[in-house]
ROTORNU-516055 format. One record per residue: x, z, y of N, C-alpha, C, O, CB in turn. Coordinates in nm, 3 decimals. Each point is the difference from the previous one (the first is absolute). Glycine has a CB too. Example, Ala and Ser with C-alpha at 12.3 -4.5 7.8 and 13.67 -1.06 7.14 Angstrom:
% residues 2
NODE|1.319|0.780|-0.569|-0.089|0.000|0.119|0.090|0.000|0.120|0.104|0.066|-0.002|-0.293|0.059|-0.115
NODE|0.154|-0.197|0.222|0.082|0.006|0.119|-0.077|0.073|0.109|0.051|0.017|0.111|0.067|-0.232|-0.174
***
This chain:
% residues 102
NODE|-7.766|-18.272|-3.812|-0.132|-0.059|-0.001|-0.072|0.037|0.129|0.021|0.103|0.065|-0.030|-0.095|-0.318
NODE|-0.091|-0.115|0.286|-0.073|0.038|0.109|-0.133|0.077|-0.024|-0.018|0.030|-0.118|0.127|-0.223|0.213
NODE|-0.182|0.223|-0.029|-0.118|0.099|-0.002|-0.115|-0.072|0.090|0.058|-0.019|0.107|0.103|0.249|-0.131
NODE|-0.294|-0.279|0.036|-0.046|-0.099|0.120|-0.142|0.160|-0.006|-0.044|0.041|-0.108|0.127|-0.446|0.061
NODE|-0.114|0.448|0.143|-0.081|0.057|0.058|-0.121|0.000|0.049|0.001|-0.089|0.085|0.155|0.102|-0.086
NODE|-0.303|0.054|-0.003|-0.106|-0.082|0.069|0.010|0.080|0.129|0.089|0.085|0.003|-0.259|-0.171|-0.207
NODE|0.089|0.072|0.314|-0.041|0.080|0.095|-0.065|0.116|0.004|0.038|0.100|0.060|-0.024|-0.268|-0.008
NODE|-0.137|0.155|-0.133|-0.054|0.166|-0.036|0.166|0.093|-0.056|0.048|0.082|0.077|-0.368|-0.184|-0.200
NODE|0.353|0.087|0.054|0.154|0.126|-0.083|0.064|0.006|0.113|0.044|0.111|0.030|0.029|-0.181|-0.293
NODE|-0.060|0.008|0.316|0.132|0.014|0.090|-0.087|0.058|0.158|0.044|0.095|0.066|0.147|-0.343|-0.206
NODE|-0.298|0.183|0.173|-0.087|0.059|0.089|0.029|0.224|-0.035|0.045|0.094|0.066|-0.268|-0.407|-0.084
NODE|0.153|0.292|-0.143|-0.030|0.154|-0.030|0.109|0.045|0.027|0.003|0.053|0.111|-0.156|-0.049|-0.276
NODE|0.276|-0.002|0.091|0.126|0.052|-0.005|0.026|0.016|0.127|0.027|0.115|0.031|0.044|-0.204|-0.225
NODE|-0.071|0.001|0.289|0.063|-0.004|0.144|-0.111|0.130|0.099|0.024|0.042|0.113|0.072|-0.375|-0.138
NODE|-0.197|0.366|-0.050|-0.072|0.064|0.126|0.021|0.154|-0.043|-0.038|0.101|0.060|-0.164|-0.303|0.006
NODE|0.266|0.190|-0.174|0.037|0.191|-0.085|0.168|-0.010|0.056|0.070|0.100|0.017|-0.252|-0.071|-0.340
NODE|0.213|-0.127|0.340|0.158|0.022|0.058|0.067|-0.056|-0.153|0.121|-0.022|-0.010|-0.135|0.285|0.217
NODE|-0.044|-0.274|-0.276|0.063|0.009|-0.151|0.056|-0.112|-0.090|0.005|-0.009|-0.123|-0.159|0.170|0.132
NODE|0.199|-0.255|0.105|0.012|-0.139|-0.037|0.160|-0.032|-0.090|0.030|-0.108|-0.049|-0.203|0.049|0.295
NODE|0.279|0.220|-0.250|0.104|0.042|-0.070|-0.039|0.054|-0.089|0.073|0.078|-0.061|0.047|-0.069|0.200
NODE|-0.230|-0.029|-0.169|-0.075|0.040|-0.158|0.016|-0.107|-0.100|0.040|0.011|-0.116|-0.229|0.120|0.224
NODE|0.155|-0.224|-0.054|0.011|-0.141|-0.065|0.146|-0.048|-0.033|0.038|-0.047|-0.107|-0.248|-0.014|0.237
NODE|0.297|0.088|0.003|0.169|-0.020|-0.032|0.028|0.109|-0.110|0.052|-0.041|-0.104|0.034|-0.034|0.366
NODE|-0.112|0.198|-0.251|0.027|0.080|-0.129|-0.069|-0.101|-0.154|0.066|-0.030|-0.099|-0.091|0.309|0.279
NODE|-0.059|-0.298|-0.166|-0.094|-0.057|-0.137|0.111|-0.137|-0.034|0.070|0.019|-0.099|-0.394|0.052|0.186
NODE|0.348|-0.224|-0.004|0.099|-0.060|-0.010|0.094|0.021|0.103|-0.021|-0.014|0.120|-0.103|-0.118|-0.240
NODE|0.210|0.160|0.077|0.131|0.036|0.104|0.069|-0.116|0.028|0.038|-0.026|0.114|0.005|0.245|-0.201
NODE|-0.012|-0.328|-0.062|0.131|-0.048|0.015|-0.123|-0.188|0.035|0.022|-0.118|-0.030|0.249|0.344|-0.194
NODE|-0.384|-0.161|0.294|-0.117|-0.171|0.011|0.035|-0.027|0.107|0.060|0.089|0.061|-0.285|-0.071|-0.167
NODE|0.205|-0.126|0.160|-0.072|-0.062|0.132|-0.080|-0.001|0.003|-0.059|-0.057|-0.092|0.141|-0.037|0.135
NODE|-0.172|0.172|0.089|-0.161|-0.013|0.010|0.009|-0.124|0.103|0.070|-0.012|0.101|-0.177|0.293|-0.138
NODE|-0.004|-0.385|-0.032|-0.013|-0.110|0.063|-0.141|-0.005|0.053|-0.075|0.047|-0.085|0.252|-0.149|-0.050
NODE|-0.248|0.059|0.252|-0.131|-0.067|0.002|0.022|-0.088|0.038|0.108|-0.038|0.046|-0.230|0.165|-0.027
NODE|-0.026|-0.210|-0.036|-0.031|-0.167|-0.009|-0.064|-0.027|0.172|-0.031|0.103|0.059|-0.056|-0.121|-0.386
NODE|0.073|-0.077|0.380|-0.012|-0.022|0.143|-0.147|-0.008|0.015|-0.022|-0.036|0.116|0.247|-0.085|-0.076
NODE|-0.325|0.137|-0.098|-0.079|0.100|-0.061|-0.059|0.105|0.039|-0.097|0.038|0.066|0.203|-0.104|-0.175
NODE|0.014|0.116|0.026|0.029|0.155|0.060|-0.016|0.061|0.165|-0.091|0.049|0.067|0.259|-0.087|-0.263
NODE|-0.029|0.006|0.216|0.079|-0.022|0.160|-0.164|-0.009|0.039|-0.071|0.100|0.015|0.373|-0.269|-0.009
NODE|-0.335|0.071|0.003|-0.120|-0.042|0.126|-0.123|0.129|-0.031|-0.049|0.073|0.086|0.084|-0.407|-0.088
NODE|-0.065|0.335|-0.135|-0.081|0.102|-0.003|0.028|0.184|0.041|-0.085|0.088|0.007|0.023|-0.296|-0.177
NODE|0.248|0.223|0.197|0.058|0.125|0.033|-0.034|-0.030|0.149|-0.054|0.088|0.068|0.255|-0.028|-0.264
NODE|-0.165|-0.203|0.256|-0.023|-0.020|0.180|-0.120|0.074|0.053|-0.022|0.100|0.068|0.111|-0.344|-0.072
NODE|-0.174|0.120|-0.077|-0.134|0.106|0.032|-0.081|0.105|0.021|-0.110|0.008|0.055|0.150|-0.110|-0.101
NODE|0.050|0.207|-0.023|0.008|0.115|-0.034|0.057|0.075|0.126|-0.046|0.105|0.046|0.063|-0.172|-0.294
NODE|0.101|-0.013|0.301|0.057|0.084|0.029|-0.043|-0.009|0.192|0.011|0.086|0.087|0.183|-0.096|-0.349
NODE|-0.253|-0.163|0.270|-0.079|-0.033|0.129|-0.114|0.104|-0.002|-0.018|0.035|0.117|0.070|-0.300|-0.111
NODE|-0.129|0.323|-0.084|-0.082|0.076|0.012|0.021|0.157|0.047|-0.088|0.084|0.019|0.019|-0.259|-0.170
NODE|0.241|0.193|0.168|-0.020|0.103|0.067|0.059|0.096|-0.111|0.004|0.118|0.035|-0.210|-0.198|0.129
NODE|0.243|0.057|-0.268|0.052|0.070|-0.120|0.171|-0.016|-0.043|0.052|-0.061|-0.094|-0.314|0.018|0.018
NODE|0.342|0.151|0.223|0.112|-0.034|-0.068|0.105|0.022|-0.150|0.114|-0.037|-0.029|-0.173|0.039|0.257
NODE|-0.052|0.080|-0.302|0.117|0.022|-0.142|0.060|-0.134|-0.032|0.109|-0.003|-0.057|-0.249|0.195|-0.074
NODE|0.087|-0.287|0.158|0.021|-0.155|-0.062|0.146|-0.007|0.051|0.062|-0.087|-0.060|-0.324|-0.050|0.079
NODE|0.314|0.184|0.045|0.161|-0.048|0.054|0.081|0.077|-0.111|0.116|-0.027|-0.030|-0.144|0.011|0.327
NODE|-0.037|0.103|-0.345|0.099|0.088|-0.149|-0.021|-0.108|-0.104|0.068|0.011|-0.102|-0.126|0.282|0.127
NODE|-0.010|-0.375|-0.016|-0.045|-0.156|-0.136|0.117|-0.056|0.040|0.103|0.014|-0.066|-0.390|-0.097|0.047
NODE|0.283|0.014|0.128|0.088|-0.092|0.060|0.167|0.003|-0.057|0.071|-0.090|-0.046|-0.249|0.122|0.258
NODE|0.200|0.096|-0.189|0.134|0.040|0.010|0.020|0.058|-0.157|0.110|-0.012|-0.054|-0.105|0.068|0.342
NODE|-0.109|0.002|-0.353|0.026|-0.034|-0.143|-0.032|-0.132|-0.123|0.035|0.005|-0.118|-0.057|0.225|0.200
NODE|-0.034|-0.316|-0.031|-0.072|-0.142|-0.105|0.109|-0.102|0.109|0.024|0.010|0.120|-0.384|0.046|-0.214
NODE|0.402|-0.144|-0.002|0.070|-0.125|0.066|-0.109|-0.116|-0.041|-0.046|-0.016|-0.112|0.328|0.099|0.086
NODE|-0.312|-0.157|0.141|-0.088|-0.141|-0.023|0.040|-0.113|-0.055|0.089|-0.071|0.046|-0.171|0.133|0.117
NODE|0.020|-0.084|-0.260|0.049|-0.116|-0.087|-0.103|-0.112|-0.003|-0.113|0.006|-0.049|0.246|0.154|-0.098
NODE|-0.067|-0.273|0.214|-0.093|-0.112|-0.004|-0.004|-0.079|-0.142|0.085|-0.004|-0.088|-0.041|-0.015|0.344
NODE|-0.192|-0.053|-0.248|-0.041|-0.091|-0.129|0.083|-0.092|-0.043|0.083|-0.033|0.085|-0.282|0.051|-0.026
NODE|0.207|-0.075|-0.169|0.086|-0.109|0.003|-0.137|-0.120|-0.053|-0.111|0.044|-0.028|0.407|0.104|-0.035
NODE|-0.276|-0.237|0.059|-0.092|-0.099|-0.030|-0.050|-0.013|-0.143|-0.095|-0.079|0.002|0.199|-0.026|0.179
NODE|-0.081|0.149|-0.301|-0.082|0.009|-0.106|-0.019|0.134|0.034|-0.070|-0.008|-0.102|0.137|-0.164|-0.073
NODE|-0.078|0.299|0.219|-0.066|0.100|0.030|-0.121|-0.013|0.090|-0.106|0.055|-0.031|0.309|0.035|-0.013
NODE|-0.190|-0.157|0.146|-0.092|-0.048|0.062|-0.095|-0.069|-0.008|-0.093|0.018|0.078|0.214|0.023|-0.020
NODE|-0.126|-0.186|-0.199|-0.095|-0.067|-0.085|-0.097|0.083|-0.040|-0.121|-0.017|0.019|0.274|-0.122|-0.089
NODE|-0.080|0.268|-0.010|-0.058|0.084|-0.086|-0.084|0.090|0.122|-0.123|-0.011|-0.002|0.325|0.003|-0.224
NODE|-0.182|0.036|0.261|-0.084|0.103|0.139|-0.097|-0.062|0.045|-0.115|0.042|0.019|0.294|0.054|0.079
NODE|-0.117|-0.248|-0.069|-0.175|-0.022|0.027|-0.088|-0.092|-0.130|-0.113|-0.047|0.009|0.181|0.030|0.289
NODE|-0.018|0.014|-0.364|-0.097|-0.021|-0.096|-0.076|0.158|-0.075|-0.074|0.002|-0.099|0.233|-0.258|0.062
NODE|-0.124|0.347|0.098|-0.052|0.134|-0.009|-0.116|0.013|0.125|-0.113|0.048|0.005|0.362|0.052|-0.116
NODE|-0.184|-0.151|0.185|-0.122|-0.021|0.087|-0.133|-0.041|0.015|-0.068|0.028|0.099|0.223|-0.034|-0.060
NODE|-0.197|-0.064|-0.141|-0.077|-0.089|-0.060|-0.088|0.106|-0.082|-0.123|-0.010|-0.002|0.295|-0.211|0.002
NODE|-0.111|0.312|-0.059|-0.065|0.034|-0.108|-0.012|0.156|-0.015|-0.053|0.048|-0.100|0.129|-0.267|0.004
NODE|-0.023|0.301|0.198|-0.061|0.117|0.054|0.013|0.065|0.112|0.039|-0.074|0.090|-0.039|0.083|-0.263
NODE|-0.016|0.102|0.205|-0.052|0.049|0.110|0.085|0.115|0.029|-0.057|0.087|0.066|-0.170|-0.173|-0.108
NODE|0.360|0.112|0.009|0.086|0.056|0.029|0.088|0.000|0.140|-0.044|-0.095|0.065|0.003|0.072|-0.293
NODE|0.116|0.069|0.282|0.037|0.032|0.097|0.084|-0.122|0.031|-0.013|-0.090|-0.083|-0.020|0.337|0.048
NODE|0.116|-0.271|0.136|0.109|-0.096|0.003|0.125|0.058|-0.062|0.076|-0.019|-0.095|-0.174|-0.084|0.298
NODE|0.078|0.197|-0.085|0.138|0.101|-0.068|0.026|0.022|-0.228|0.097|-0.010|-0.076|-0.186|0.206|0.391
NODE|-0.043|-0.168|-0.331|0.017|0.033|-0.204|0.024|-0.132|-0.021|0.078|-0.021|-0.093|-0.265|0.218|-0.009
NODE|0.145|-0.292|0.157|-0.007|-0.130|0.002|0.170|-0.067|-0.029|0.063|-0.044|-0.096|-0.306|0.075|0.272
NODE|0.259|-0.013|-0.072|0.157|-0.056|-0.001|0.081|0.059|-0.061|0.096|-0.067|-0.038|-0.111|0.000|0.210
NODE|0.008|0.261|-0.217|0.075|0.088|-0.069|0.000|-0.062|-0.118|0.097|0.013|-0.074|-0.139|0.184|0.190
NODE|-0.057|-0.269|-0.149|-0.022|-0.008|-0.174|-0.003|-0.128|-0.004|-0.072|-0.026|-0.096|-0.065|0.221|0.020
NODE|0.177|-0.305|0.130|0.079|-0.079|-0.005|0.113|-0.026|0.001|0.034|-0.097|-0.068|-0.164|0.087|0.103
NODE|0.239|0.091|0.045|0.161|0.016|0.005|0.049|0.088|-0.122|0.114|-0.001|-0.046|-0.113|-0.010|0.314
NODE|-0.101|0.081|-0.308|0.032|0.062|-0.113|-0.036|-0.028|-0.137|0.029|0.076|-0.093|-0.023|0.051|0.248
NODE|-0.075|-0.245|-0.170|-0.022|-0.073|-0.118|0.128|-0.101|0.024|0.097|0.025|-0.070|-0.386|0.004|0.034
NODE|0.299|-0.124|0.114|0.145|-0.099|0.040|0.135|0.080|-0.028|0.080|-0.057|-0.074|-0.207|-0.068|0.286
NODE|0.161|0.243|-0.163|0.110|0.081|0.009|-0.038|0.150|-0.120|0.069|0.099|0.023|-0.013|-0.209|0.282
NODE|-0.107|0.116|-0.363|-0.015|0.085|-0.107|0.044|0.151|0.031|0.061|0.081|-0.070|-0.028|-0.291|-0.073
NODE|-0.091|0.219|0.288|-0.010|0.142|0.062|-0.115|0.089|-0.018|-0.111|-0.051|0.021|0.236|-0.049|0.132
NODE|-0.121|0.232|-0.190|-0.057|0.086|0.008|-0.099|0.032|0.162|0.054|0.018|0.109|0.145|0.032|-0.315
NODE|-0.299|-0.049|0.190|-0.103|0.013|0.109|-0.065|0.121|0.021|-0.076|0.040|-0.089|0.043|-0.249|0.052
NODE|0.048|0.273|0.138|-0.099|0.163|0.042|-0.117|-0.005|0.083|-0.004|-0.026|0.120|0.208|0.145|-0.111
NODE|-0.295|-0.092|-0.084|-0.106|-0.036|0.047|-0.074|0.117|-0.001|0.065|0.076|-0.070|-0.042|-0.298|0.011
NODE|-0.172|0.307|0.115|-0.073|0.053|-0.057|-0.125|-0.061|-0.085|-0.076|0.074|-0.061|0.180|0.056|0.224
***
């Protein structure tokens, strides 16, 4: 099974070094983020903040597929959530993945 990630957890984890905390917790997952994500880790990481390259090399990017993407933005519409929780909780309602969020 896969695992889809937000940016804050993986932000926290990555700045304690402790991002093999999470591989201990699921070992046998794929940590996935949503493109989302990625852009919101870029940003992060254009600002001058390199822990973000320990994200990179642990989360694999998984693009939308087109009824995930319906659903995202018709979320759009109706609150005020991030892009990134945004798209997490769309691929994971479509694909019936577990989501880490704070």
């Amino acid at each position: 099974m896969s695992i889809l990630l937000d940016t804050d957890v993986l932000s926290g984890f990555a700045k304690i070094g402790g991002l093999g905390l999470i591989n201990e917790l699921f070992s046998s997952e794929e940590m996935l983020i949503t493109n989302g994500v990625y852009e919101e880790l870029v940003y992060i990481k254009e600002s001058g903040y390199g822990f973000v390259d320990q994200i990179f090399t642990f989360a694999k990017n998984t693009p939308m597929r087109g009824d995930e993407l319906n659903i995202y933005h018709s979320f759009m519409e109706h609150t005020n959530l991030g892009k990134g929780e945004l798209q997490c909780i769309a691929v994971c309602i479509v694909r019936n993945y577990p989501f880490i969020t704070n």
